[in-house]
Each structure stands twice: as structure tokens, then as C-alpha cells.
TORTI-825760 format. One record per residue: residue in one letter; x, y, z of N, C-alpha, C in turn. Coordinates in steps of 0.001 Angstrom, whole numbers, plus 500000, padded with zeros to 6 digits. Layout:
! TORTI-825760
<atom code="a" n_px="X" n_py="Y" n_pz="Z" ca_px="X" ca_py="Y" ca_pz="Z" c_px="X" c_py="Y" c_pz="Z"/>
...
//
This chain:
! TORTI-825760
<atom code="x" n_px="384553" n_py="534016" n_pz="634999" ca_px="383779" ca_py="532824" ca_pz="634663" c_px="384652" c_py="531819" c_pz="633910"/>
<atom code="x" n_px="385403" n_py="532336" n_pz="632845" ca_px="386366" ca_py="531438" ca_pz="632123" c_px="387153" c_py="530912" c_pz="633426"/>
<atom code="x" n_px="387772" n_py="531520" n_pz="633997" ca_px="388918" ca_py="530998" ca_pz="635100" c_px="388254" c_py="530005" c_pz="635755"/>
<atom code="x" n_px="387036" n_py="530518" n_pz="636404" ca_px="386221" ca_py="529545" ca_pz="637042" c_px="386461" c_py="528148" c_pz="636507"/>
<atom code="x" n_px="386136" n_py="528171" n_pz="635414" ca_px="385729" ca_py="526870" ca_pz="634234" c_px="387763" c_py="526090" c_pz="634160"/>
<atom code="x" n_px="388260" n_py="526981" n_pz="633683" ca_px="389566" ca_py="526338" ca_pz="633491" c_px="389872" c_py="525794" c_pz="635520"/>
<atom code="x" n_px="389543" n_py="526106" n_pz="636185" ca_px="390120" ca_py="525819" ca_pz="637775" c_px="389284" c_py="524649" c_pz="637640"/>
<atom code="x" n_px="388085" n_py="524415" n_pz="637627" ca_px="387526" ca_py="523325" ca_pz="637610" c_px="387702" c_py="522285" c_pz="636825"/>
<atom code="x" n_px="388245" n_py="522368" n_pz="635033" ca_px="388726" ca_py="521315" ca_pz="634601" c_px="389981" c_py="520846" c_pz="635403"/>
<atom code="x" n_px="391027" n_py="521726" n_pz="635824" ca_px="392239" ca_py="521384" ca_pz="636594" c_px="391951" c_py="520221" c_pz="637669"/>
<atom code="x" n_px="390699" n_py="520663" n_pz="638179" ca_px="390490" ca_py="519828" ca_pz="639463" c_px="389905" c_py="518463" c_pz="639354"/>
<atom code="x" n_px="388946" n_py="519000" n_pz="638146" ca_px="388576" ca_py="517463" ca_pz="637348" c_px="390229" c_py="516397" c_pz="637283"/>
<atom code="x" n_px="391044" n_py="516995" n_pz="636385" ca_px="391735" ca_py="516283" ca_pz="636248" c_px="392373" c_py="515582" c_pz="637664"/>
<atom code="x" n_px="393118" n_py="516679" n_pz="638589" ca_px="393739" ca_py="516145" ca_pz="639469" c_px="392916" c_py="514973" c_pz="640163"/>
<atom code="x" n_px="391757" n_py="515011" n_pz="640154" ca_px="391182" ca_py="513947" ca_pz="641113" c_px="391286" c_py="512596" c_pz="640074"/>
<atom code="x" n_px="390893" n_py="512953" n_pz="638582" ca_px="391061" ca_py="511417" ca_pz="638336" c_px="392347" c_py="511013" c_pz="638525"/>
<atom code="x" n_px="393728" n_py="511554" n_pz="638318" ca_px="394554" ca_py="511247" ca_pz="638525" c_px="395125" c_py="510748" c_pz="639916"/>
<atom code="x" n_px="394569" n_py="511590" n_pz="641088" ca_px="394646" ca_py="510827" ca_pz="642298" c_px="394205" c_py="509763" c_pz="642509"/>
<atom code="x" n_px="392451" n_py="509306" n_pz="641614" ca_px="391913" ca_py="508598" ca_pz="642232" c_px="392569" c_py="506982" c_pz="641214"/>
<atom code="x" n_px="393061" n_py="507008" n_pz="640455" ca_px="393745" ca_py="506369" ca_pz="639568" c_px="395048" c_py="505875" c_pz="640061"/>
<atom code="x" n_px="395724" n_py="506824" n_pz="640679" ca_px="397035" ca_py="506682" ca_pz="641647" c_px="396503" c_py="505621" c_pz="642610"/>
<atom code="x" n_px="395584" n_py="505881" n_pz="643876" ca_px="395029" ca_py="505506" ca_pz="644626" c_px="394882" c_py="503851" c_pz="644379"/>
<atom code="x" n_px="393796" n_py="503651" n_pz="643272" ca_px="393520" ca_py="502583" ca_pz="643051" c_px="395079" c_py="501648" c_pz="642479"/>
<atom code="x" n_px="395841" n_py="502125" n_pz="642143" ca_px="397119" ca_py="501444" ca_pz="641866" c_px="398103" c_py="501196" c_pz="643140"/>
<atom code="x" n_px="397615" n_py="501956" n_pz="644078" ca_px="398415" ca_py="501894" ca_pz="645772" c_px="397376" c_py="500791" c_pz="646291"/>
<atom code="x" n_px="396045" n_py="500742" n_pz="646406" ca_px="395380" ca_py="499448" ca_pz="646601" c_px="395596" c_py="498628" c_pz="646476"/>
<atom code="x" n_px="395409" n_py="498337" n_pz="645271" ca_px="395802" ca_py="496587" ca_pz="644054" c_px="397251" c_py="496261" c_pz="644751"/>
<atom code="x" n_px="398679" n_py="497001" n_pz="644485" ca_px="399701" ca_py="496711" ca_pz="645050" c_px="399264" c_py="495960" c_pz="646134"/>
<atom code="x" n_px="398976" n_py="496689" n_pz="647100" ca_px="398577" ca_py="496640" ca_pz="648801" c_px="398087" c_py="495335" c_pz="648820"/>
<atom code="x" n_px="396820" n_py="494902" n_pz="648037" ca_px="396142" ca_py="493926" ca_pz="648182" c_px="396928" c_py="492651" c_pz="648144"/>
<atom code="x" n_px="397677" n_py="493015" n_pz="646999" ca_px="398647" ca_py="491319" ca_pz="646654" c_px="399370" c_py="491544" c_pz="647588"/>
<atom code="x" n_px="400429" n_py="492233" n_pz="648031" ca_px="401374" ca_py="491746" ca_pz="648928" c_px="400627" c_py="491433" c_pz="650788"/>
<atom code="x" n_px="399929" n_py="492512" n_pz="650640" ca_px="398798" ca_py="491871" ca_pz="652257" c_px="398350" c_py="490395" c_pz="652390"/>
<atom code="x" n_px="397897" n_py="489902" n_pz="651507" ca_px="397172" ca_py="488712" ca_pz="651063" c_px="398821" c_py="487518" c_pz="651033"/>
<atom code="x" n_px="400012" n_py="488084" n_pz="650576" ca_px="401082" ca_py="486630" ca_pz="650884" c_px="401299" c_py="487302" c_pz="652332"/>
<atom code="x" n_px="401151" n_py="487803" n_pz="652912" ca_px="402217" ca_py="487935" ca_pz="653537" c_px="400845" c_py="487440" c_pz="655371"/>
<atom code="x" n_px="399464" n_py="487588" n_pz="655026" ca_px="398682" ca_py="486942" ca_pz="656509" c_px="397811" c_py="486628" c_pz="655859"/>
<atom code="x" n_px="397421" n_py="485249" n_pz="656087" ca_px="396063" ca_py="484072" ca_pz="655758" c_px="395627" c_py="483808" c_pz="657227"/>
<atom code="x" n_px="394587" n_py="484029" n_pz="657404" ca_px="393945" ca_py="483737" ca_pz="658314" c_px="393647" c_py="482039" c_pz="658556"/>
<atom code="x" n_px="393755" n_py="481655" n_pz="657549" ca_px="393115" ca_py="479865" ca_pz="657721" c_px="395064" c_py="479716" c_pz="657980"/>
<atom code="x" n_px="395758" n_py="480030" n_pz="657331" ca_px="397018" ca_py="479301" ca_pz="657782" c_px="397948" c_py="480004" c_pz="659051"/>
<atom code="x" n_px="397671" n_py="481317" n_pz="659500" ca_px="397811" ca_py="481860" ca_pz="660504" c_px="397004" c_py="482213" c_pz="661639"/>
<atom code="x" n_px="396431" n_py="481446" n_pz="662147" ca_px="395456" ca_py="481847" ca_pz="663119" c_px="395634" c_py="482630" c_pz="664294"/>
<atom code="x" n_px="397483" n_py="482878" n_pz="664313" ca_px="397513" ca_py="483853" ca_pz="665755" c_px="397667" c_py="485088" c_pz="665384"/>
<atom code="x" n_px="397142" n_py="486148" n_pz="666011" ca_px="397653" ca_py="487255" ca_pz="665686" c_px="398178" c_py="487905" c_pz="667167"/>
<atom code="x" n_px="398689" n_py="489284" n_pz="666834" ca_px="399091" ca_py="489749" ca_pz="668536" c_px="398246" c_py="490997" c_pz="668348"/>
<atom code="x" n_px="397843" n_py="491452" n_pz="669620" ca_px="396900" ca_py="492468" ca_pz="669816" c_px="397388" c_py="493610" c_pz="670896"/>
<atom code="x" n_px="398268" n_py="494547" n_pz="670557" ca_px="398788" ca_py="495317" ca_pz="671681" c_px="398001" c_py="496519" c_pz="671679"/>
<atom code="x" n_px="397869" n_py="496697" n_pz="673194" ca_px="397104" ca_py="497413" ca_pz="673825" c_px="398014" c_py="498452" c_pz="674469"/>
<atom code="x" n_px="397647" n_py="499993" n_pz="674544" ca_px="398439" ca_py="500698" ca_pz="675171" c_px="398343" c_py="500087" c_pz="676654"/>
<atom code="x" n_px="399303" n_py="500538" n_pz="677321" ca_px="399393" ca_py="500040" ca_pz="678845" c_px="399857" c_py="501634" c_pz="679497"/>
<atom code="x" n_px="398936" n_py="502345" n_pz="680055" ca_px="398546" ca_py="503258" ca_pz="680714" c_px="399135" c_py="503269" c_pz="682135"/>
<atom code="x" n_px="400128" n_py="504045" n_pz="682515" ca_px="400543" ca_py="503895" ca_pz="683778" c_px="400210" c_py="505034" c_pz="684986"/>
<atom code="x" n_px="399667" n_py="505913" n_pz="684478" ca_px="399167" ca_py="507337" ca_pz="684936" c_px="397850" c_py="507120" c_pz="685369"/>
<atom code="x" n_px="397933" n_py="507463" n_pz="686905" ca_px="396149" ca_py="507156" ca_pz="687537" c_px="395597" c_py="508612" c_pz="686825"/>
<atom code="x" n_px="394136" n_py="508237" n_pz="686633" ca_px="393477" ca_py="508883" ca_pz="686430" c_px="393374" c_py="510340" c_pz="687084"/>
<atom code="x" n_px="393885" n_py="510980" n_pz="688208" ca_px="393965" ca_py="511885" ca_pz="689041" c_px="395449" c_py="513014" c_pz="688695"/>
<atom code="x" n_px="396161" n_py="511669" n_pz="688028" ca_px="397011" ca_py="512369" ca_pz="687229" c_px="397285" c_py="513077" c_pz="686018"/>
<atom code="x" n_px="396194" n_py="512366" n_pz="685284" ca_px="396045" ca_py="513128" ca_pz="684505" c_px="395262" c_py="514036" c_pz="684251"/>
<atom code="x" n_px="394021" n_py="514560" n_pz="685341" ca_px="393858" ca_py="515782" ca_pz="685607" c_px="393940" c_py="516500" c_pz="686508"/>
<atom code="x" n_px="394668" n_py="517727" n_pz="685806" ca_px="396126" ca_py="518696" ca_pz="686090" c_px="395353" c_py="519576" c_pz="685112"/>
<atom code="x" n_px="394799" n_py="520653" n_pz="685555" ca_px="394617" ca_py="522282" ca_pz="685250" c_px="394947" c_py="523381" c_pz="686330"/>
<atom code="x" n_px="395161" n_py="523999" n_pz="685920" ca_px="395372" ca_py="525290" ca_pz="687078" c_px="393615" c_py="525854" c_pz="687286"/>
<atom code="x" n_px="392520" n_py="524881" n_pz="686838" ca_px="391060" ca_py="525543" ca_pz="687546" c_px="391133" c_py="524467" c_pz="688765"/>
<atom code="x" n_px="391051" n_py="524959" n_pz="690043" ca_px="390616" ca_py="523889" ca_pz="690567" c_px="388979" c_py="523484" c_pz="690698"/>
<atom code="x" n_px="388373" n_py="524228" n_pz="690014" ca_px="387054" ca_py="523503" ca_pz="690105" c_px="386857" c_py="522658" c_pz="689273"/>
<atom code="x" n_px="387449" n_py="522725" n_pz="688412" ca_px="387413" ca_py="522047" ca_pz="686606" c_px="387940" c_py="520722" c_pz="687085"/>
<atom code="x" n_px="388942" n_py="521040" n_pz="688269" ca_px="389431" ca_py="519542" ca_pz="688100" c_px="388593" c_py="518791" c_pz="689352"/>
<atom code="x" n_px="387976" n_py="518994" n_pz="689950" ca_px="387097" ca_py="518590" ca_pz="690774" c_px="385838" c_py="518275" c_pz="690036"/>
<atom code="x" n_px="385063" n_py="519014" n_pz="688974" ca_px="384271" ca_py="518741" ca_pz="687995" c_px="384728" c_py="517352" c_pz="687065"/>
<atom code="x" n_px="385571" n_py="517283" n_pz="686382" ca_px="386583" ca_py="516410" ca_pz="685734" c_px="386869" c_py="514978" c_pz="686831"/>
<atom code="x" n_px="387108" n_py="515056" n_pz="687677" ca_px="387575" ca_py="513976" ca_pz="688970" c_px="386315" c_py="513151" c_pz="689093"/>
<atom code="x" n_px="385148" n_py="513873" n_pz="689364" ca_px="384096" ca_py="513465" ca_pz="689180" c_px="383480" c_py="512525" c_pz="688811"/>
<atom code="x" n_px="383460" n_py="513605" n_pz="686881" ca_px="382848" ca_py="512918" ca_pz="686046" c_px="384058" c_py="511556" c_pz="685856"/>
<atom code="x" n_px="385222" n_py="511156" n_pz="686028" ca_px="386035" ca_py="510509" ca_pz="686053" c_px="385937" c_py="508683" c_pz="686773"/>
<atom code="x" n_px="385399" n_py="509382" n_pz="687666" ca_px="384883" ca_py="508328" ca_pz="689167" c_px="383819" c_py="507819" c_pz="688375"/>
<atom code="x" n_px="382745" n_py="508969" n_pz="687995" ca_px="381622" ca_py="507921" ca_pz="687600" c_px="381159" c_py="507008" c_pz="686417"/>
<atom code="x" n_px="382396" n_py="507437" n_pz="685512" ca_px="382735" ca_py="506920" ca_pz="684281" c_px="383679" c_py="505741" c_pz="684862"/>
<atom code="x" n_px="384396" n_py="505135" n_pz="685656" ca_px="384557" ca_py="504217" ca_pz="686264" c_px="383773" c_py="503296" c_pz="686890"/>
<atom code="x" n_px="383071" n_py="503750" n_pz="687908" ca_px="382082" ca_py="503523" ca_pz="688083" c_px="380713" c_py="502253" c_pz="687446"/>
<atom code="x" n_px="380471" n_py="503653" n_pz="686343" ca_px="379441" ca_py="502756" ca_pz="685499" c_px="380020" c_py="501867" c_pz="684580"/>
<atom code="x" n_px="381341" n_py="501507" n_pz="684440" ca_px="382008" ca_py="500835" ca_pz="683940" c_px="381971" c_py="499731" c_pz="684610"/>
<atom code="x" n_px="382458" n_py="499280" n_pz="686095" ca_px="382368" ca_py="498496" ca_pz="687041" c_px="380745" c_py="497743" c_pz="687161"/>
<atom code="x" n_px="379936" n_py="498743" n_pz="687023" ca_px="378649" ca_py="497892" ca_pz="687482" c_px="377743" c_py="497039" c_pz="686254"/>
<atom code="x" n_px="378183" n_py="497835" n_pz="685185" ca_px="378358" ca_py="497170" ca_pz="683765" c_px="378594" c_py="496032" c_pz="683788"/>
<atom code="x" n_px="379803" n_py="496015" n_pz="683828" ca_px="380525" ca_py="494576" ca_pz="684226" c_px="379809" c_py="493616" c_pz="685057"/>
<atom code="x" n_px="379500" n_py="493852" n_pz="686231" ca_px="379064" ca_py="493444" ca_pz="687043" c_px="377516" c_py="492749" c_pz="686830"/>
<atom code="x" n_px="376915" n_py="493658" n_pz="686264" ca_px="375738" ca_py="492927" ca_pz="686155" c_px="375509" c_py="492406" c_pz="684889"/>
<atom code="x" n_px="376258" n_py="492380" n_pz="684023" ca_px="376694" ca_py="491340" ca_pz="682654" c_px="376652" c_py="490213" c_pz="683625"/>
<atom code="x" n_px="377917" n_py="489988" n_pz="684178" ca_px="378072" ca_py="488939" ca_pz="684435" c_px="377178" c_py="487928" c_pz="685811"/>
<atom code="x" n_px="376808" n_py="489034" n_pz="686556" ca_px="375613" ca_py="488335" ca_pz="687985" c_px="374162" c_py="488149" c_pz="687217"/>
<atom code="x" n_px="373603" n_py="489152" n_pz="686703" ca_px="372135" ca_py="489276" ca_pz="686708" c_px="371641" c_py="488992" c_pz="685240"/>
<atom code="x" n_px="372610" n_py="488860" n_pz="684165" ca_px="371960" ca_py="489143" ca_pz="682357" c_px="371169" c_py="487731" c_pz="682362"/>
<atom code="x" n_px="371961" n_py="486517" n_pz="682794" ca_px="371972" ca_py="485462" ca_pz="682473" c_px="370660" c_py="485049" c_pz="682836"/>
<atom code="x" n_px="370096" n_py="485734" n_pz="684366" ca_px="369007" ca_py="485703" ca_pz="685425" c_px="367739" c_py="486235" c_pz="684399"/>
<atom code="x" n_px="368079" n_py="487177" n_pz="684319" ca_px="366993" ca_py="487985" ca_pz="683771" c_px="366508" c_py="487749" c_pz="682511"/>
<atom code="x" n_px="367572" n_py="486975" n_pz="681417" ca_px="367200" ca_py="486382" ca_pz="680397" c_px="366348" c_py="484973" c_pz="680413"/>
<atom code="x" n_px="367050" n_py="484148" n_pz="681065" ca_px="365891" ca_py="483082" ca_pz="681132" c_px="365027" c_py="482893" c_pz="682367"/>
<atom code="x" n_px="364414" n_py="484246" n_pz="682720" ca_px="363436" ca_py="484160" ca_pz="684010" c_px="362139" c_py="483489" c_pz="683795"/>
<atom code="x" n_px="362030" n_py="482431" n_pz="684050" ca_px="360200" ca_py="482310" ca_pz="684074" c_px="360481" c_py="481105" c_pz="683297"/>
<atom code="x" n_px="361854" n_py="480637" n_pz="682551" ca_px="362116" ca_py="479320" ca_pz="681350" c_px="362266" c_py="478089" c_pz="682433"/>
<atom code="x" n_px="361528" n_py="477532" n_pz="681961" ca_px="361489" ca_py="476089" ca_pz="683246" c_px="362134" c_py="475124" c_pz="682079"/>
//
């Protein structure tokens, strides 16, 4: 029970001390983030995107072949409903929102 009690002040401590550390890695962080991008005086930013060169068929590769026929699948139709998504965002939302607005 004593040990108990002494492990737990230990831990008390370590956390304020982390969380004290922490907040001093913030504050730093904050000032130098803040000179270094302003949004009102930098308005561009760059946005990189992985660029994926592996068809989807390639990357499933198991030695089950049902798994990967299961997987291929669900693959297609997760494409799929991706495509028609799209699709009817852009043909039918516009339709269907102002139907009947004269």
C-alpha cells in the first residue's frame, strides 16, 4: 500500500512535469509558427497529395484467391459509388434542390 502511494506520487509528479515541458514546447511553437505563415499576408499555400501509381488490382496480392476476388470486388464497388457520387452531385443535386421553385 505504501509503494502503491509512493508510485503514484512519482507519477503525479512526472506528469506535471511533462505537462509543464509540453506547454513550454507549445508557446515556443506558437511564436515562431505565427512569423514564419500569416495567412492575410500569404495567401498561397501548396497542398501535396500522394500520387499513387499502383492500380488497384495491384495492390491486391494474397496467396487466398478468394480473398482477393472478395477484396477486387469490394474494390470496384467502392469505386464505383465513388463515381456515381460524383455524378449525381453534379447532374441531379442542383435539380432536386430547387424542384417546384418557380
Amino acid at each position: 500500500e505504501i509503494h502503491a502511494e509512493v508510485q503514484l506520487k512519482n507519477y503525479g509528479k512526472f506528469l506535471e512535469e511533462y505537462t509543464s515541458q509540453l506547454k513550454r514546447i507549445e508557446d515556443a511553437l506558437d511564436d515562431s509558427v505565427g512569423d514564419v505563415w500569416d495567412f492575410n499576408l500569404d495567401p498561397i499555400a501548396l497542398k501535396l497529395l500522394p500520387y499513387e501509381q499502383s492500380s488497384v488490382l495491384e495492390l491486391i496480392k494474397t496467396e487466398n484467391k478468394v480473398l482477393n476476388k472478395v477484396i477486387t470486388v469490394y474494390a470496384a464497388l467502392c469505386c464505383e459509388i465513388k463515381k456515381l457520387k460524383y455524378e449525381a452531385e453534379m447532374k441531379f443535386y442542383n435539380g432536386l434542390l430547387f424542384y417546384g421553385e418557380g
